[in-house]
mmCIF file of the N, C-alpha and C atoms, coordinates in Angstrom:
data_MODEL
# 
_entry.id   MODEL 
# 
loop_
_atom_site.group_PDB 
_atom_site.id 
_atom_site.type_symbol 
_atom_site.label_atom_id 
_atom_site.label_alt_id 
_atom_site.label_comp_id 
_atom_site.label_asym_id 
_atom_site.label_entity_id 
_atom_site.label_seq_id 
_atom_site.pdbx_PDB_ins_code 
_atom_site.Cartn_x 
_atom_site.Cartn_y 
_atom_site.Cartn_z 
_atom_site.occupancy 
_atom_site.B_iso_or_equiv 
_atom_site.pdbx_formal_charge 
_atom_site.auth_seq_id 
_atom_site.auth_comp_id 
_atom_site.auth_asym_id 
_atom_site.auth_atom_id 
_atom_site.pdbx_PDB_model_num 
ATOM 1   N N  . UNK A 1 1  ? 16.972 -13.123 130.431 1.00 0.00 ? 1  UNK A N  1 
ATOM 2   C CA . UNK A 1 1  ? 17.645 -12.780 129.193 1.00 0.00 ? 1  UNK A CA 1 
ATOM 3   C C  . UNK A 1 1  ? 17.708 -14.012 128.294 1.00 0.00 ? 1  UNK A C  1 
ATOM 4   N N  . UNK A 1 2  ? 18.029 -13.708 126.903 1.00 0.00 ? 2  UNK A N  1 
ATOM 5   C CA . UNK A 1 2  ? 17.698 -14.783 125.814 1.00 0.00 ? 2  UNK A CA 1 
ATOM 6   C C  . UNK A 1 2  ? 18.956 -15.353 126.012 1.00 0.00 ? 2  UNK A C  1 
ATOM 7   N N  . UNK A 1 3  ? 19.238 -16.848 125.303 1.00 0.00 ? 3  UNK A N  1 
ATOM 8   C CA . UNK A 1 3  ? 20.995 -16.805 125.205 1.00 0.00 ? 3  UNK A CA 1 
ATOM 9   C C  . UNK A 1 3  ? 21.516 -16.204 124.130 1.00 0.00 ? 3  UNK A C  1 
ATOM 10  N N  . UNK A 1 4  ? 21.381 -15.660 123.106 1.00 0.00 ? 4  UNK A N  1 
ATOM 11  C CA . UNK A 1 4  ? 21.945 -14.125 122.642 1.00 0.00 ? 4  UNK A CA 1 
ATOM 12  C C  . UNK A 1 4  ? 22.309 -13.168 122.737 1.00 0.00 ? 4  UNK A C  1 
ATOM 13  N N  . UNK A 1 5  ? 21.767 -12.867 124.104 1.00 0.00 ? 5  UNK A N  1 
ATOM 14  C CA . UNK A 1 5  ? 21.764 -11.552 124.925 1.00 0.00 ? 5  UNK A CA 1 
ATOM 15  C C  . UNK A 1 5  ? 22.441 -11.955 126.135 1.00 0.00 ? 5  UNK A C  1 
ATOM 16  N N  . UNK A 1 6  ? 23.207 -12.932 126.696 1.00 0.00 ? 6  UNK A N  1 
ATOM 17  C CA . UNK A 1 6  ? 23.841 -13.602 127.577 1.00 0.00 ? 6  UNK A CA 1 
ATOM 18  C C  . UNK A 1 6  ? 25.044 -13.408 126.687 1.00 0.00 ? 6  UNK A C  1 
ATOM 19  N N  . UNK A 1 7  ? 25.320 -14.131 125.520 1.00 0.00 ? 7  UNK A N  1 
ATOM 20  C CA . UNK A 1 7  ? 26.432 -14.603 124.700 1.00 0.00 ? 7  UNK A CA 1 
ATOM 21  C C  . UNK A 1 7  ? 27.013 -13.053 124.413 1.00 0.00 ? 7  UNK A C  1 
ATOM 22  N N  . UNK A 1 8  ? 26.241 -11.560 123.589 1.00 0.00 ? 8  UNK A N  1 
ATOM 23  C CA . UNK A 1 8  ? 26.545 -10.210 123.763 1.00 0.00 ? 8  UNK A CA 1 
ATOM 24  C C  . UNK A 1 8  ? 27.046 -9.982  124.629 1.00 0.00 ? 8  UNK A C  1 
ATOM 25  N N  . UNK A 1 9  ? 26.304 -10.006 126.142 1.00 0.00 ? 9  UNK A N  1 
ATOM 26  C CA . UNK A 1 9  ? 27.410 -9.408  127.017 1.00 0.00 ? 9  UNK A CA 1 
ATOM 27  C C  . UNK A 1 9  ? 28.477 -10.126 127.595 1.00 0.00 ? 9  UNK A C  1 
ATOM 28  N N  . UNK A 1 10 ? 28.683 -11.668 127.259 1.00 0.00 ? 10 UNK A N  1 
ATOM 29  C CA . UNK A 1 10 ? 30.180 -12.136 127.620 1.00 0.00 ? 10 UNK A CA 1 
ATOM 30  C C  . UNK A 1 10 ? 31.021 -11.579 126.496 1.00 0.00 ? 10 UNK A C  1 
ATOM 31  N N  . UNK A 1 11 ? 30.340 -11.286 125.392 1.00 0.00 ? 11 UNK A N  1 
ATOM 32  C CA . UNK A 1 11 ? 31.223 -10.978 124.667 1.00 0.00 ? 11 UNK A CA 1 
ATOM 33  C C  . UNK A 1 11 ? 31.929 -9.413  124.562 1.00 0.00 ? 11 UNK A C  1 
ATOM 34  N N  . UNK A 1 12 ? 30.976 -8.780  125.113 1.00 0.00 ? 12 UNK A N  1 
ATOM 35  C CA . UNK A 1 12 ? 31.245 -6.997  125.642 1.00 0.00 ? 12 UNK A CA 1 
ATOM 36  C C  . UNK A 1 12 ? 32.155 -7.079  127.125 1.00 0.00 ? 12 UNK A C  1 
ATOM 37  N N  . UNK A 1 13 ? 32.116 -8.091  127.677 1.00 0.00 ? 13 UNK A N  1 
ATOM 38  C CA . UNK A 1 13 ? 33.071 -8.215  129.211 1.00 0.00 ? 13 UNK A CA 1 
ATOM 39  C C  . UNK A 1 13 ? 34.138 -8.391  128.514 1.00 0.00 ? 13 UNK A C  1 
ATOM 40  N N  . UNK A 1 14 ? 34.118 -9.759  127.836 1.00 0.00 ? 14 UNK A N  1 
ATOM 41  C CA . UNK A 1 14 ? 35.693 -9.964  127.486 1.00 0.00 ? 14 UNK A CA 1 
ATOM 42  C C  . UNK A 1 14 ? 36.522 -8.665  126.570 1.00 0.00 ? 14 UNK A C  1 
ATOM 43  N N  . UNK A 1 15 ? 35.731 -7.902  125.606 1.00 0.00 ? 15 UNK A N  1 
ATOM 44  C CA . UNK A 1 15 ? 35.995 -7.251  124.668 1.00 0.00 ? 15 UNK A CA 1 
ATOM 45  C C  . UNK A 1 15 ? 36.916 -6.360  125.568 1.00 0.00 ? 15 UNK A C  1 
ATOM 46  N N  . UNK A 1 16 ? 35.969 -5.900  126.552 1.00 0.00 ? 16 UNK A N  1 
ATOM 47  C CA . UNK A 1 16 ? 36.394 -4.760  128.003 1.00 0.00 ? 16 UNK A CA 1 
ATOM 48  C C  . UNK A 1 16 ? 37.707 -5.318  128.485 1.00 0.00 ? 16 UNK A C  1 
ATOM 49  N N  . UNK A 1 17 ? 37.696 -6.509  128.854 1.00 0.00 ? 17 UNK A N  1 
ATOM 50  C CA . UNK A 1 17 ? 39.617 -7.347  129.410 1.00 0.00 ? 17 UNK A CA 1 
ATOM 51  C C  . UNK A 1 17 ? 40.461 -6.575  128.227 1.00 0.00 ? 17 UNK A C  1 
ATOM 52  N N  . UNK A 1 18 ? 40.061 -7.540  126.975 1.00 0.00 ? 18 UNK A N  1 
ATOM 53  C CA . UNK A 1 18 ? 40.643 -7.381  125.888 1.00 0.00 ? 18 UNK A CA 1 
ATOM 54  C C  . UNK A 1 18 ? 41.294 -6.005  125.257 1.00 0.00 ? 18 UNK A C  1 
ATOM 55  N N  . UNK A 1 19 ? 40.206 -4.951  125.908 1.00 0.00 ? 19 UNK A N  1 
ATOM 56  C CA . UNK A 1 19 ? 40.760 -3.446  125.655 1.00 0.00 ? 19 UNK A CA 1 
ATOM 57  C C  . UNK A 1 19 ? 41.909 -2.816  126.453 1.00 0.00 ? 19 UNK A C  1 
ATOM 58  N N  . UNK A 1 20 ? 41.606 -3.336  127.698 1.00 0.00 ? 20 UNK A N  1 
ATOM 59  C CA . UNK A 1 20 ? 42.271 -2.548  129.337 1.00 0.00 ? 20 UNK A CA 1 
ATOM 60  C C  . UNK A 1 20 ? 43.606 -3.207  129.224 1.00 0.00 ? 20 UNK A C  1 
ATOM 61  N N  . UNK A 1 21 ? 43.719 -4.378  128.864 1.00 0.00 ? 21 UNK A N  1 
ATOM 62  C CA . UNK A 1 21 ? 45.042 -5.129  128.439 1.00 0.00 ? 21 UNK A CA 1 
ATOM 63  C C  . UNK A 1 21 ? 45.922 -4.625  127.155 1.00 0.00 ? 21 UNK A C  1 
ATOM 64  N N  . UNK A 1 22 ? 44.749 -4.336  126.357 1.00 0.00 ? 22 UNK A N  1 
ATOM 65  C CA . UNK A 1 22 ? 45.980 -3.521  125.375 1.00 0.00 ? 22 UNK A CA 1 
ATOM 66  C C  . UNK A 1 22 ? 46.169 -2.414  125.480 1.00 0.00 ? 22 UNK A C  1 
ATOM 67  N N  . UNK A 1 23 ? 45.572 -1.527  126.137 1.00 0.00 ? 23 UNK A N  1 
ATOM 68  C CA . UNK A 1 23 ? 46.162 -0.499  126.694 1.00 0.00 ? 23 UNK A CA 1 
ATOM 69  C C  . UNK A 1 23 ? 47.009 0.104   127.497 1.00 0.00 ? 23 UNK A C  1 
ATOM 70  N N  . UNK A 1 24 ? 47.007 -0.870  128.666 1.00 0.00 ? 24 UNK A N  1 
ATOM 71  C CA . UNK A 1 24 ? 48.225 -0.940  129.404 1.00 0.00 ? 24 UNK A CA 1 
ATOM 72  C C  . UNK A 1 24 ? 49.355 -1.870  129.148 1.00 0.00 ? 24 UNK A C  1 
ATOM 73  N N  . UNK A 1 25 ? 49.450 -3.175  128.373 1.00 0.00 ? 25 UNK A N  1 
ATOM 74  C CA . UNK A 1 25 ? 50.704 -3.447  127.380 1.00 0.00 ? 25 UNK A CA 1 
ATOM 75  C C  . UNK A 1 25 ? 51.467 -2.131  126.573 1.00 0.00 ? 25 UNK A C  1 
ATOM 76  N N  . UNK A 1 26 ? 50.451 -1.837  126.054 1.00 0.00 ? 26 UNK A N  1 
ATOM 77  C CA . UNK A 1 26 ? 50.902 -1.269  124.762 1.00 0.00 ? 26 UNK A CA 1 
ATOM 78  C C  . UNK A 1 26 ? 50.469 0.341   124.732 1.00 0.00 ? 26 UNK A C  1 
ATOM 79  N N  . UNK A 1 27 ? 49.588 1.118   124.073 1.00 0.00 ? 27 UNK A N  1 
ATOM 80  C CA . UNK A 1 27 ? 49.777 2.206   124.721 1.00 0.00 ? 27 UNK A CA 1 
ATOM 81  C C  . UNK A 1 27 ? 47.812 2.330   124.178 1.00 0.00 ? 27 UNK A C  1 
ATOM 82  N N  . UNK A 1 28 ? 47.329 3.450   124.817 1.00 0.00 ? 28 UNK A N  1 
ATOM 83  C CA . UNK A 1 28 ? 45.560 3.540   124.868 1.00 0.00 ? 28 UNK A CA 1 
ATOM 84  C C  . UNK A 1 28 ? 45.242 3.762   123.088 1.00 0.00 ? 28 UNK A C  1 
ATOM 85  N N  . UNK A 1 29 ? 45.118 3.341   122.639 1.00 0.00 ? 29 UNK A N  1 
ATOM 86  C CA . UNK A 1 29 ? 44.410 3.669   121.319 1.00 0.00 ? 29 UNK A CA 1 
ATOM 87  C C  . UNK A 1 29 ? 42.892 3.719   121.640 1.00 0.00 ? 29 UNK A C  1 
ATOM 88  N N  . UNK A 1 30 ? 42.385 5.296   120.580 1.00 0.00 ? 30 UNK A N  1 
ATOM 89  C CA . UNK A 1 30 ? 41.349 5.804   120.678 1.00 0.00 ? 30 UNK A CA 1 
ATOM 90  C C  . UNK A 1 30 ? 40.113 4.776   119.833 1.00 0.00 ? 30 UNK A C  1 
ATOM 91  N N  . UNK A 1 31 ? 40.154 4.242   118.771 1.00 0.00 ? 31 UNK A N  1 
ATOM 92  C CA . UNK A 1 31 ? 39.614 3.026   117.724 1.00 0.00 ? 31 UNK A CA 1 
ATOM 93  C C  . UNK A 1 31 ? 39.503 1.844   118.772 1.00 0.00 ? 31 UNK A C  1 
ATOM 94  N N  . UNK A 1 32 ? 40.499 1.392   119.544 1.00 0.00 ? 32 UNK A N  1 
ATOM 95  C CA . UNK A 1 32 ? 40.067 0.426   120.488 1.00 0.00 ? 32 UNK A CA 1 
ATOM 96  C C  . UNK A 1 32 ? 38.754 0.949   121.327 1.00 0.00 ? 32 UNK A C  1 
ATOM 97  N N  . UNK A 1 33 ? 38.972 1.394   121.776 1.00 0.00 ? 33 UNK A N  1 
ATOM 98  C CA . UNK A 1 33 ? 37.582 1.926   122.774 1.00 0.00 ? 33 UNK A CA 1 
ATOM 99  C C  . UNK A 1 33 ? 36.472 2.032   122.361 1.00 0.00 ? 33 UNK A C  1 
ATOM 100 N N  . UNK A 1 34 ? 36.143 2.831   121.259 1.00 0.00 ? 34 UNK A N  1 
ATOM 101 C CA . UNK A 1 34 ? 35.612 3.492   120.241 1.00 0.00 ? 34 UNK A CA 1 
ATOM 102 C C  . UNK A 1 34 ? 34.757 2.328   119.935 1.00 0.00 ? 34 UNK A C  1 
ATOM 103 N N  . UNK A 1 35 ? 35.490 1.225   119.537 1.00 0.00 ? 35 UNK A N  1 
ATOM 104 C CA . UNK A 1 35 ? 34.502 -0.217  119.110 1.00 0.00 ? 35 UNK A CA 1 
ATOM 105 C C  . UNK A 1 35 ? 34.135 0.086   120.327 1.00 0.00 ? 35 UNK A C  1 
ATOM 106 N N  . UNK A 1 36 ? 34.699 -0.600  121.387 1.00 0.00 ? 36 UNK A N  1 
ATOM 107 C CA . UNK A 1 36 ? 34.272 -0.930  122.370 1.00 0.00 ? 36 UNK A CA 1 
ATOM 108 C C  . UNK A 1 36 ? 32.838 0.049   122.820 1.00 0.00 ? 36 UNK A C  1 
ATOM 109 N N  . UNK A 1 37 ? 32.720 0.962   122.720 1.00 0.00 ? 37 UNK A N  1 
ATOM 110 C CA . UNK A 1 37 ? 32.080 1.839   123.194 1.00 0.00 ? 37 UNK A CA 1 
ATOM 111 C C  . UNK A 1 37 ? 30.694 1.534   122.317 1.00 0.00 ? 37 UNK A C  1 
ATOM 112 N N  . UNK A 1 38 ? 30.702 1.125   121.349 1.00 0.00 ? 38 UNK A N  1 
ATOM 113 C CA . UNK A 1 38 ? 29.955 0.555   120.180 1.00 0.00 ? 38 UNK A CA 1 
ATOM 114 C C  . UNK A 1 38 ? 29.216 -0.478  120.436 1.00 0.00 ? 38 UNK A C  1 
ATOM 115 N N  . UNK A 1 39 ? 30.498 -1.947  120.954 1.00 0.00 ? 39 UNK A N  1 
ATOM 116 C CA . UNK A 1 39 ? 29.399 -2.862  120.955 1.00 0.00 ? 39 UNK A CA 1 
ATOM 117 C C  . UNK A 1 39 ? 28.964 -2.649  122.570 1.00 0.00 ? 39 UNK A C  1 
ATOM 118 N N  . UNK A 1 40 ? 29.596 -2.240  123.171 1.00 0.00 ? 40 UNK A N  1 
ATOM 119 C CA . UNK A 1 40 ? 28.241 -2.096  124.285 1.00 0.00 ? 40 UNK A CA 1 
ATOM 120 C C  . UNK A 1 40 ? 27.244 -1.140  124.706 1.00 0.00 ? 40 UNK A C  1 
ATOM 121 N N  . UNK A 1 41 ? 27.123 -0.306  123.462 1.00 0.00 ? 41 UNK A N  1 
ATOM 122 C CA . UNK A 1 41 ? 25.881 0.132   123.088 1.00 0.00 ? 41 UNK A CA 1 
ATOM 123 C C  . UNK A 1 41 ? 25.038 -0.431  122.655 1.00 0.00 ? 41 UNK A C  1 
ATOM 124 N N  . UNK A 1 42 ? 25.579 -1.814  121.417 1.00 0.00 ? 42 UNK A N  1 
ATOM 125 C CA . UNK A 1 42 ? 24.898 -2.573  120.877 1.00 0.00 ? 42 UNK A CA 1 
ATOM 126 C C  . UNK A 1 42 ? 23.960 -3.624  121.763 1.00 0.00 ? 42 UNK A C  1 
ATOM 127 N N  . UNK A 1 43 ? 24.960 -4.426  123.014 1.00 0.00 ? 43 UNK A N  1 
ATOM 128 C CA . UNK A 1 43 ? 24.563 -4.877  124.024 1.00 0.00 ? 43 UNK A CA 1 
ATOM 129 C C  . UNK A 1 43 ? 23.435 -4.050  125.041 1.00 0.00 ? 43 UNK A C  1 
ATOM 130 N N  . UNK A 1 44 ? 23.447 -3.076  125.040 1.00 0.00 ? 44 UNK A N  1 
ATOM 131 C CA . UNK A 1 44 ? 22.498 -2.184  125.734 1.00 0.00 ? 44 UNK A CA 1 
ATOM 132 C C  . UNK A 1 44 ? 21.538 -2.304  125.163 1.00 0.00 ? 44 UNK A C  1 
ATOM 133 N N  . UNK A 1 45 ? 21.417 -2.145  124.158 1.00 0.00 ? 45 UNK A N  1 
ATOM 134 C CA . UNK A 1 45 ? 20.360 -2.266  123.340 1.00 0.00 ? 45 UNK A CA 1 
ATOM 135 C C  . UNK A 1 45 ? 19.692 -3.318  123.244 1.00 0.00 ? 45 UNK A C  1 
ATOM 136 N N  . UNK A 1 46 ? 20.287 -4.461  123.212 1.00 0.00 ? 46 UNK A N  1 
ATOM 137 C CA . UNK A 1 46 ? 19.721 -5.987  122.923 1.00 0.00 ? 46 UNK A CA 1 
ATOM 138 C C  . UNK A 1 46 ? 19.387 -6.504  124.270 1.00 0.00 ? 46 UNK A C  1 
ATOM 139 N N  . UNK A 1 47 ? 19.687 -5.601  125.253 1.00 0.00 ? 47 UNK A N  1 
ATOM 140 C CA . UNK A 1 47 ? 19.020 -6.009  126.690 1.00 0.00 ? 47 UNK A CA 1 
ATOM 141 C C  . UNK A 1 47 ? 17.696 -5.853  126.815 1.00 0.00 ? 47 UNK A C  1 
ATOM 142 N N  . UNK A 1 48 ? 17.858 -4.278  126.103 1.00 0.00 ? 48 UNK A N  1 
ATOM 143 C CA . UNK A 1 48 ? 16.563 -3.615  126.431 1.00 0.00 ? 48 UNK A CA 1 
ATOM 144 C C  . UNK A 1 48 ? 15.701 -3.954  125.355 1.00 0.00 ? 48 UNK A C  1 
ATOM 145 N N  . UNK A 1 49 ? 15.640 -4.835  124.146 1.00 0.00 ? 49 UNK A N  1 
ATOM 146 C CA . UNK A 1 49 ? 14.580 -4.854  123.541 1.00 0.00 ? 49 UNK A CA 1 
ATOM 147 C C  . UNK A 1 49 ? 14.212 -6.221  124.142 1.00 0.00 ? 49 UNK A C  1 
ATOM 148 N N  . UNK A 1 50 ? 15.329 -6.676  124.673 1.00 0.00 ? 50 UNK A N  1 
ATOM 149 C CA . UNK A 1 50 ? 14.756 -7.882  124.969 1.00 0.00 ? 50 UNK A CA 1 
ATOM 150 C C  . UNK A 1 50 ? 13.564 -8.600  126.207 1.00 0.00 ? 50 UNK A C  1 
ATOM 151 N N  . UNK A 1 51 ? 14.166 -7.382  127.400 1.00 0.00 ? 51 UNK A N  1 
ATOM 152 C CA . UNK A 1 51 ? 13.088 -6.653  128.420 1.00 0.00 ? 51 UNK A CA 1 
ATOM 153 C C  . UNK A 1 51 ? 11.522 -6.299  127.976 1.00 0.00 ? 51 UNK A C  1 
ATOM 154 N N  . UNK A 1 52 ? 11.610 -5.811  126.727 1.00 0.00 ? 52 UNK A N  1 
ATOM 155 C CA . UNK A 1 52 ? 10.350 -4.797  126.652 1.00 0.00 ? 52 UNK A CA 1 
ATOM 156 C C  . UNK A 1 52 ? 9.566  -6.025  125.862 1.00 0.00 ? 52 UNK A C  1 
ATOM 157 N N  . UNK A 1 53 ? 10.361 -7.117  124.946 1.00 0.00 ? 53 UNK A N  1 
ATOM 158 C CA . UNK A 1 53 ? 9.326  -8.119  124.569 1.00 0.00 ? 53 UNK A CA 1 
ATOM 159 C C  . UNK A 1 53 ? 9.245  -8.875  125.338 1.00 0.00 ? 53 UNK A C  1 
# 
């Protein structure tokens, strides 16, 4: 993997802490996830183009 595509998915792990923590502090908001669900689609994506070049 590139370090771009390293740096994406630390940044989709932490995002993931970052969600599960405010959800159980505070209460599940649907928009939290929702990103979330987003950028690690985005990360999925930047794996896989990065694989195929």
């Amino acid at each position: 993997m590139h370090g771009s595509t390293k740096t994406m998915g630390g940044l989709t792990v932490g995002a993931l802490v970052l969600a599960t923590a405010y959800s159980v502090a505070l209460e599940s908001n649907g928009w939290v996830w929702f990103s979330w669900v987003v950028l690690a689609m985005a990360t999925v994506s930047m794996v896989a183009t990065s694989r195929s070049a």
